[in-house]
C-alpha positions in Angstrom: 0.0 0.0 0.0 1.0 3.6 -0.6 2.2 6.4 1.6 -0.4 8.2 -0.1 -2.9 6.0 -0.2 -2.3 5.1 3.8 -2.9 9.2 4.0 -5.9 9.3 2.3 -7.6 6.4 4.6 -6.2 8.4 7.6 -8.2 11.1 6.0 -11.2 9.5 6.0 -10.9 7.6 9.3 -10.5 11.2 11.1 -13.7 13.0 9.1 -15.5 9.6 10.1 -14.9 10.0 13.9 -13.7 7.0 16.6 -16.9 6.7 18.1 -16.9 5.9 21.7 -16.5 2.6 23.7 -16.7 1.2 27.0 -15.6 -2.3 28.9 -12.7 -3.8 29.9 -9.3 -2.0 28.0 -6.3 -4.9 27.2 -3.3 -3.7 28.9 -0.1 -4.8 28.0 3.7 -4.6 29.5 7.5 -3.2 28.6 9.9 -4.9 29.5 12.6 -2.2 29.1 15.9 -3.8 31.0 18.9 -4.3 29.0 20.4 -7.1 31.3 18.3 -10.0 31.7 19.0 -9.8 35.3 17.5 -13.5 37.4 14.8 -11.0 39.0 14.3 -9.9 35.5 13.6 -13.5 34.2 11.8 -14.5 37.3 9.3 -11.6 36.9 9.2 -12.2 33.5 8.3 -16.1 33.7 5.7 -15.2 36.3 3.8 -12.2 35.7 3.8 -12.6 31.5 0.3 -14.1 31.6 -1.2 -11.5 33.4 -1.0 -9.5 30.0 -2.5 -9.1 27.2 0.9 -8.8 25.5 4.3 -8.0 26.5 6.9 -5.8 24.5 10.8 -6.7 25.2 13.8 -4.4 24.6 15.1 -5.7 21.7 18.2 -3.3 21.0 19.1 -0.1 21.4 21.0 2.6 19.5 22.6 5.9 20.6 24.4 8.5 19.6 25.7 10.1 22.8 29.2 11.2 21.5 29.1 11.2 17.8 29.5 7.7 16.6 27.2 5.2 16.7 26.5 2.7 19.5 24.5 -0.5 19.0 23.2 -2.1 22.3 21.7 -5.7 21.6 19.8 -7.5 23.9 20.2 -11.2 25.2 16.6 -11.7 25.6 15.5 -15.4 27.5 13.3 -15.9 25.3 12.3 -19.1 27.3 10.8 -17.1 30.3 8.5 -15.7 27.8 6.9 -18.8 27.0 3.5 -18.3 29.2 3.2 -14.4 27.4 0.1 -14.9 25.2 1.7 -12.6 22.7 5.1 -10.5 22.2 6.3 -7.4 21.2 10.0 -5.9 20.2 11.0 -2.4 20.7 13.9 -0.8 19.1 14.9 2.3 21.3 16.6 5.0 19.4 18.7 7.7 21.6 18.8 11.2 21.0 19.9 12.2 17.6 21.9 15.3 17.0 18.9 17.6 15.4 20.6 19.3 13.2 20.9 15.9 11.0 17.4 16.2 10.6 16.5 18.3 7.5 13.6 19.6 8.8 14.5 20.1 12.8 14.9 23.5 14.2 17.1 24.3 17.5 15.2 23.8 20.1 12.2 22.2 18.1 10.8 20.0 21.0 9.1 22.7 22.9 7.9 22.5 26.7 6.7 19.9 28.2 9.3 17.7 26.8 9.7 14.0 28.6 13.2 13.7 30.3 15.7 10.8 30.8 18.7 9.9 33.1 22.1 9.0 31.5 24.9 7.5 33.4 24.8 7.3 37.5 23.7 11.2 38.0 23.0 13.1 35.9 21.9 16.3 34.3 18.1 17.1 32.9 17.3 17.5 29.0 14.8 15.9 27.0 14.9 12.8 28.7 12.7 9.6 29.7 13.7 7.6 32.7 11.5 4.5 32.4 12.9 3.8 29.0 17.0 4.5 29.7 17.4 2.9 32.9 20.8 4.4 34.8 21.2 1.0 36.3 21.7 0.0 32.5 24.0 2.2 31.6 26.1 2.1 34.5 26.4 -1.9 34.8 26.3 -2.7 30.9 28.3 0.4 29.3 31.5 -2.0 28.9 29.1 -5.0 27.6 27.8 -3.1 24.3 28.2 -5.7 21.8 29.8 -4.3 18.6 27.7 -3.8 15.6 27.0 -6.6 13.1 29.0 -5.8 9.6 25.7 -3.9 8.4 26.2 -1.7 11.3 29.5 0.1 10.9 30.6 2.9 13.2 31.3 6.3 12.5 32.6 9.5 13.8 29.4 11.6 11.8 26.5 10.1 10.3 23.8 11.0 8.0 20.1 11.2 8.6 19.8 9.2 5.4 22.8 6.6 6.8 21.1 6.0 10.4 17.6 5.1 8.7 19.4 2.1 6.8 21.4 1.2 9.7 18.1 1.1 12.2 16.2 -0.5 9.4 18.8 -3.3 9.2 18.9 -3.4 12.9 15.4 -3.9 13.1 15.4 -6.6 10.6 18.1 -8.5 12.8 16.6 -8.5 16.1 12.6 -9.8 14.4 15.1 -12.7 12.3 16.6 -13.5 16.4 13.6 -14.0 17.5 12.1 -16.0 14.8 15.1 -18.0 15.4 14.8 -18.5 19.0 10.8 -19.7 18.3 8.9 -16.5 18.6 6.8 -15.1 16.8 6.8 -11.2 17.3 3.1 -9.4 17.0 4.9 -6.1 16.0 7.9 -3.9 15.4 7.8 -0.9 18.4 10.0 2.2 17.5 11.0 4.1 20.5 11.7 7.3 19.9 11.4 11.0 21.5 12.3 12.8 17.8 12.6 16.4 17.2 8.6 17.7 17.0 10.1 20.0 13.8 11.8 16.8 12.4 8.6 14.3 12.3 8.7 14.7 8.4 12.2 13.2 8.3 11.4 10.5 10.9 8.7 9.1 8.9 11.8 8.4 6.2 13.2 6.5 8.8 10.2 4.5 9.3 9.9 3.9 5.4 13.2 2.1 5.5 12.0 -0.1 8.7 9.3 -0.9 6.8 10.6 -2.2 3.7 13.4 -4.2 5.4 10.3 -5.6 7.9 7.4 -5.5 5.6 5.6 -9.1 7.1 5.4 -7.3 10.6 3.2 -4.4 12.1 4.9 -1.0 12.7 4.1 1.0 15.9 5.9 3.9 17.3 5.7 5.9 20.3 4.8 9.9 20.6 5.0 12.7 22.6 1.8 15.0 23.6 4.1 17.7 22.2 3.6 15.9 18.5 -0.2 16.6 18.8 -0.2 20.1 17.0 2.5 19.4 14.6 1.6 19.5 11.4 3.3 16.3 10.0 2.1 14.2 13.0 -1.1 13.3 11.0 1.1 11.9 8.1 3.2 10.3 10.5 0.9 8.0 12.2 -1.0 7.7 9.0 2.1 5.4 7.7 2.1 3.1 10.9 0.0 0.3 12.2 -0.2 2.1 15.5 1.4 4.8 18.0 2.1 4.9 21.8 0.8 7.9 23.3 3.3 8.5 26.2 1.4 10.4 29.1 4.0 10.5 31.6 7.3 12.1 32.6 6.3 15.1 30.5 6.7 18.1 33.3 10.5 19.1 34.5 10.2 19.7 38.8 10.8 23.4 39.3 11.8 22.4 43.1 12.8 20.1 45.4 8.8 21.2 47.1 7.1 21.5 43.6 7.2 17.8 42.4 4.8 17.8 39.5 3.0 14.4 39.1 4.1 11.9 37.1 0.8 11.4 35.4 -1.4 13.9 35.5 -5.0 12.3 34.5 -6.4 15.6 33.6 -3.9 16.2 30.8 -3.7 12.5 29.8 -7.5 12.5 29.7 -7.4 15.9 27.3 -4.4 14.6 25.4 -6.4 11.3 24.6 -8.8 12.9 23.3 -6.7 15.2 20.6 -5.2 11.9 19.6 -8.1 10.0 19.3 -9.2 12.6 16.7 -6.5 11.9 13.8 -8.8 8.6 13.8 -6.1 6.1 14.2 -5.6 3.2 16.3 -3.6 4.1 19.4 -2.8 3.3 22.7 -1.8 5.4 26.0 1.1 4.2 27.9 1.3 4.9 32.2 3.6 5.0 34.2 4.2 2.4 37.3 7.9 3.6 38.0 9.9 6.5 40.2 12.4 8.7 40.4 14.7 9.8 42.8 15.7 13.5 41.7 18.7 15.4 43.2 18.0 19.7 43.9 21.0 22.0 44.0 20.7 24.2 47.5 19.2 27.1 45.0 16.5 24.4 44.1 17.5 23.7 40.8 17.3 19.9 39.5 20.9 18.5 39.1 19.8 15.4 38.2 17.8 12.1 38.8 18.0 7.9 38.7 15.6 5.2 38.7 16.1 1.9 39.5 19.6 2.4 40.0 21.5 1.5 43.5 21.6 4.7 45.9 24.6 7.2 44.2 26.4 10.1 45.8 25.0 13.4 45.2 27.3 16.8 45.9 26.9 18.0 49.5 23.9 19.8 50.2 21.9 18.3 47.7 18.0 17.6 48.5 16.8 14.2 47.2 13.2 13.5 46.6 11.2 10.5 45.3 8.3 10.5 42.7 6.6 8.3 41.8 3.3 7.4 39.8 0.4 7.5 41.9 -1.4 4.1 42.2 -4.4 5.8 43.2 -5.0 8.3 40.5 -3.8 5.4 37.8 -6.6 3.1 39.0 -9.4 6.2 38.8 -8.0 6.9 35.0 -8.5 3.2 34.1 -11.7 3.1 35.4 -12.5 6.2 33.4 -11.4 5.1 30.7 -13.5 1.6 30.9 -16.3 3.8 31.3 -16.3 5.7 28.1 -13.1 6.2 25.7 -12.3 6.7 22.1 -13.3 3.8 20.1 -9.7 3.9 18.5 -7.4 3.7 21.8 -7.1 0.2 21.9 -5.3 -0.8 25.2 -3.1 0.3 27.6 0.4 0.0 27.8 2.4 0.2 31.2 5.6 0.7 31.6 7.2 -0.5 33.0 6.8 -4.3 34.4 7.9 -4.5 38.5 10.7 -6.3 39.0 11.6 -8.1 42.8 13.9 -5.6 44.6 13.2 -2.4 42.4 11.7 -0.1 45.7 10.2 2.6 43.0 7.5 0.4 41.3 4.2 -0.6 42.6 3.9 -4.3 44.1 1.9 -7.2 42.2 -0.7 -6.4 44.2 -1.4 -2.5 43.6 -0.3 -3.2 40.1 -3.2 -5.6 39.3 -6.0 -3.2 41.6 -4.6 -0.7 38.9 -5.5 -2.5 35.8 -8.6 -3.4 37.5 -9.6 0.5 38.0 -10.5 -0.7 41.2 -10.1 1.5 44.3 -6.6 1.4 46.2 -6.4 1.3 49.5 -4.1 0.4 52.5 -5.6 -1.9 55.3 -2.9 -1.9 58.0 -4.2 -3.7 61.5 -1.2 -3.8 64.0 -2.0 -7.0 66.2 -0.6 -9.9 69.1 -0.2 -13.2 68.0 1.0 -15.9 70.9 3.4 -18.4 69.4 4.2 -19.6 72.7 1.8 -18.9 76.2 4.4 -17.3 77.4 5.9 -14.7 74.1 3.7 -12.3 72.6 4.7 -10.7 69.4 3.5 -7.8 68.0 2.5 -7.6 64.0 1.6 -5.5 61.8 -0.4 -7.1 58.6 -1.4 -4.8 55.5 -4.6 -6.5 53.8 -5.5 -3.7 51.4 -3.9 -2.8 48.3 -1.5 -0.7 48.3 1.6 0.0 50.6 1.0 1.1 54.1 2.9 3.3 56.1 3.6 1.7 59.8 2.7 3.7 62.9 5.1 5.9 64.7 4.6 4.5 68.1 2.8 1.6 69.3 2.0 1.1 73.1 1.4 -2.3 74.7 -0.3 -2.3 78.0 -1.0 -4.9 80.4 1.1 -7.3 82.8 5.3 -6.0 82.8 7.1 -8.0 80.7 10.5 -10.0 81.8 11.8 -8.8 78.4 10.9 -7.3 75.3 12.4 -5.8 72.3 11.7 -4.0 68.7 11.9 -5.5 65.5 12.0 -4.3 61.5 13.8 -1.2 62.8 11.3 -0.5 65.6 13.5 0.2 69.1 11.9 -0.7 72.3 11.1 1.8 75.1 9.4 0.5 78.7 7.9 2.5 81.2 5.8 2.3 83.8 2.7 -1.0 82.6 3.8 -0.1 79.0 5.7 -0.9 77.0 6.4 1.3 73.9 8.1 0.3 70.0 9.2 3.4 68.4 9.6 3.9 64.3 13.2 4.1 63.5 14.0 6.4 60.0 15.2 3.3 58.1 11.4 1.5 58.1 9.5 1.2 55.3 6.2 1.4 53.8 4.4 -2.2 54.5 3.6 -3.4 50.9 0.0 -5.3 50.4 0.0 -9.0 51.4 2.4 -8.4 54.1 3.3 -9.2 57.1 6.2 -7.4 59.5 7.1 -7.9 63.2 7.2 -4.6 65.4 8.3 -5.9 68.2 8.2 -8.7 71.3 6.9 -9.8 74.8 8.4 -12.0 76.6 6.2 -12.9 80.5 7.0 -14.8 83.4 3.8 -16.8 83.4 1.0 -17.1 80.4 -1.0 -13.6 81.1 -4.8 -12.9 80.3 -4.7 -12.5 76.8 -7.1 -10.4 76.9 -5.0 -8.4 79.6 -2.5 -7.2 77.0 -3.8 -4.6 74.7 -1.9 -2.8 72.1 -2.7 0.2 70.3 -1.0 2.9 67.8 -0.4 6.4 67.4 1.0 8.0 64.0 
């Protein structure tokens, strides 16, 4: 089919309208790690299936000093065996914007998504979920070289990186045909220039023709909505990615924008839905820890990465997506929704130790659109007659934050002590744990000793009574 012809449909399709919907959205998964870590492959194997689809990092490209850098990924494609379908994405780094014919300094505008680099860093147009710091900083000595199609070079033309991505793109679908899947679609990821749109689509011609047996989809920025070449854009693709989140630089360490604001995601859903292609929003279950200069400017910011030193005097904060506000936009949009967003794409999938993301169990409330909620209860169990222990349970769905101080009264203990990071402090008939800075949020499901009791002689259990102040 045409480019022009493709056009023309897109023409039509927008005069027609989406129409609306309602029900249940698909929601699908990224898998965006570079290293195929065991806690990658063990969240992988077990949480595949709760998806509709997943989409792997398949390679990655950069240009971060000039020559090109090819990142392949070793994908275990085994632990993807229960994913009822699969996805690849190709994620392109920043390209210097003045090989663009069409880009203009500065052509991005506000509201530009931002990224980390290596261990801290500094903030430009940049996405964290998708360039991981932990990546860079553990795999920037692993980077495979490039195949013979793929050669290196101190400059490189717009023209010349099209045909390398294109043959890039062909090699990592033939890799996994070879390894026995059978890819759904081809995902570009890609944060161009909004002035330079015109030239990207040449980029995806290229893709195209050296893929032409597999659906194209890219991602896009709210800041694409006005440009004039966006429409011809997605009119050439099978599908795009609107990207909702990470799309407002904090102005201070005490004016943390959200991650997702549903208001603008809601408004910016709608403009897309209007071009009358098939689309899909993507949300956010991630954080960031940001670094602030002592004049509050942002110096920086990591995700997922181990705990990095900052320069004295720097203020570091956390954000991260809001559990709560995700479920009430999924539930919104179950309710009533353009007929042509077709499902929802999260990014990114939880992996066991990463602190930032949501657990399995706020992530599935989430999908749900159903409400999330802690459900802490701080209680005695009695695993001898004589040994009390004091725990605190979190039945709801979403983490729980653990009381400050929590008093047992009743008959003096022989001995007794905190626990988790709780320190113990008796008086007088009570006996008091008190929160130490180091505990955490409870996460839903689970269960955490405060503290114990140890008495002389089995009390009245009814005797000892425990209760909890914030």
């Amino acid at each position: 089919m045409t480019r022009a012809l493709l056009l023309t449909l897109a023409a039509a399709l927008t005069a027609c309208g989406p129409g609306r919907a309602s029900g249940p959205l698909p929601h699908e998964v990224y898998v965006w790690q570079r290293a195929w870590t065991p806690a990658v492959r063990e969240a992988v194997a077990a949480r595949a299936g709760d998806f509709d689809a997943v989409t792997v990092l398949a390679a990655e490209v950069g240009w971060e000093r000039g020559p090109r850098t090819v990142a392949r990924v070793d994908v275990a494609w085994d632990q993807l065996a229960g994913a009822r379908a699969v996805g690849l994405a190709l994620r392109v780094g920043p390209f210097d914007r003045a090989s663009f014919p069409s880009a203009r300094p500065a052509s991005h505008g506000p509201g530009v998504p931002f990224r980390p680099g290596n261990g801290v860093v500094s903030v430009g147009p940049l996405r964290s979920p998708r360039l991981p710091t932990a990546d860079f900083v553990v795999l920037r000595d692993q980077l495979r070289p490039p195949g013979p199609d793929l050669p290196l070079g101190a400059t490189e033309s717009h023209a010349a990186a099209g045909d390398a991505l294109a043959a890039l793109a062909a090699e990592v679908v033939a890799a996994a045909r070879a390894a026995g899947v059978q890819p759904r679609e081809l995902q570009l990821d890609f944060d161009a220039p909004t002035a330079g749109l015109a030239d990207y689509a040449r980029w995806l011609d290229r893709i195209h023709a050296r893929v032409p047996d597999l659906p194209l989809v890219i991602t896009a920025l709210p800041t694409w909505l006005d440009a004039p070449a966006f429409a011809a854009l997605v009119g050439g693709v099978d599908a795009f990615v609107l990207q909702v989140h990470s799309v407002t630089r904090p102005t201070g360490p005490d004016a943390l924008p959200p991650l997702c604001d549903p208001a603008l995601a809601r408004r910016w859903i709608e403009r897309a839905a209007a071009l009358g292609r098939p689309f899909r929003v993507a949300l956010p279950t991630y954080g960031y820890r940001l670094g602030f200069a002592p004049d509050g400017h942002l110096l920086g910011l990591t995700a997922e990465a181990p705990a990095r030193p900052w320069p004295p005097d720097t203020t570091v904060r956390e954000l991260r997506a809001d559990p709560a506000a995700m479920a009430a936009l999924v539930a919104e949009l179950t309710r009533d929704r353009p007929g042509n967003l077709e499902r929802v794409s999260w990014y990114r999938l939880p992996i066991p130790g990463d602190a930032l993301v949501w657990s399995d169990a706020t992530f599935a409330a989430v999908r749900r659109g159903a409400p999330v909620a802690p459900a802490l209860a701080v209680a005695l169990a009695w695993p001898e007659p004589t040994l009390a222990e004091v725990r605190a349970t979190n039945a709801g769905t979403a983490d729980a934050a653990l009381p400050g101080t929590v008093r047992v009264t009743g008959p003096t203990p022989l001995a007794s002590d905190g626990q988790s990071g709780y320190t113990r402090a008796d008086t007088l008939a009570v006996t008091l744990f008190e929160r130490g800075p180091a505990v955490t949020p409870l996460a839903p499901g689970a269960t955490r000793p405060i503290g114990w009791l140890r008495f002389s002689t089995p009390p009245s259990r009814e005797a000892v009574v425990v209760t909890v102040a914030p």
